[in-house]
C-alpha positions in Angstrom: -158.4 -13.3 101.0 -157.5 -9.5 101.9 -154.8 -9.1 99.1 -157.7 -10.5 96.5 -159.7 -7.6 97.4 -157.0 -5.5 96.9 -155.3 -6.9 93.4 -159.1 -6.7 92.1 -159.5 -3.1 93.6 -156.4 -2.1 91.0 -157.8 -4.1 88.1 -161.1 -2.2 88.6 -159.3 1.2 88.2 -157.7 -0.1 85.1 -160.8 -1.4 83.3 -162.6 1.8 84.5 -160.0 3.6 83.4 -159.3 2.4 79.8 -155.4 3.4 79.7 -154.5 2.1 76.1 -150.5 1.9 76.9 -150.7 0.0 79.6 -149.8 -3.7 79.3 -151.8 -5.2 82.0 -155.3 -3.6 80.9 -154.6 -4.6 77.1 -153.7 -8.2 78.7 -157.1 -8.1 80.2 -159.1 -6.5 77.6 -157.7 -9.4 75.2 -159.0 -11.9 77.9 -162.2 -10.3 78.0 -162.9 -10.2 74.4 -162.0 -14.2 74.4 -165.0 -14.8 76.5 -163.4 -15.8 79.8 -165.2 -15.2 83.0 -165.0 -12.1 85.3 -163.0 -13.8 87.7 -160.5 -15.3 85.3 -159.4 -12.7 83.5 -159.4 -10.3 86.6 -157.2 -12.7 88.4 -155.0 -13.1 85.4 -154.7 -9.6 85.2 -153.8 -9.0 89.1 -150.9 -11.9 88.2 -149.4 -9.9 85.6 -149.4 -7.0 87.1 -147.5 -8.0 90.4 -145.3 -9.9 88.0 -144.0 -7.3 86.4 -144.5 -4.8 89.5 -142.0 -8.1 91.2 -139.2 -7.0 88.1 -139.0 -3.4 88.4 -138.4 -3.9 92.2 -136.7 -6.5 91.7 -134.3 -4.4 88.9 -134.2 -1.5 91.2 -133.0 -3.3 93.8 -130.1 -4.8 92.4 -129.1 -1.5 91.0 -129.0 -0.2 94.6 -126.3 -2.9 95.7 -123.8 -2.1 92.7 
């Protein structure tokens, strides 16, 4: 349950933080404003984020074997 802590640590700094270009905090704020729970939309908002964190490594990596 470490990692958790973690994810939720990073989704703290983005609703704290209000960035309005970031995907992942407009995903959450659109969660938010639907009603769902703390929990929900926090997790849902850690999943997208290492989602798309899991591409761009993912991309970069595959231009490093070309």
């Amino acid at each position: 349950m470490k990692g958790v802590g973690k994810s939720f640590q990073v989704m703290d700094a983005l609703i704290k933080t209000k960035p309005q270009d970031a995907p992942v905090y407009l995903f959450m704020d659109k969660k938010r404003a639907q009603g769902k729970p703390y929990y929900v939309y926090m997790t849902a908002g850690a999943n997208k984020f290492l989602r798309i964190y899991n591409g761009r490594v993912k991309e970069y990596l595959s231009t490093l074997s070309e």
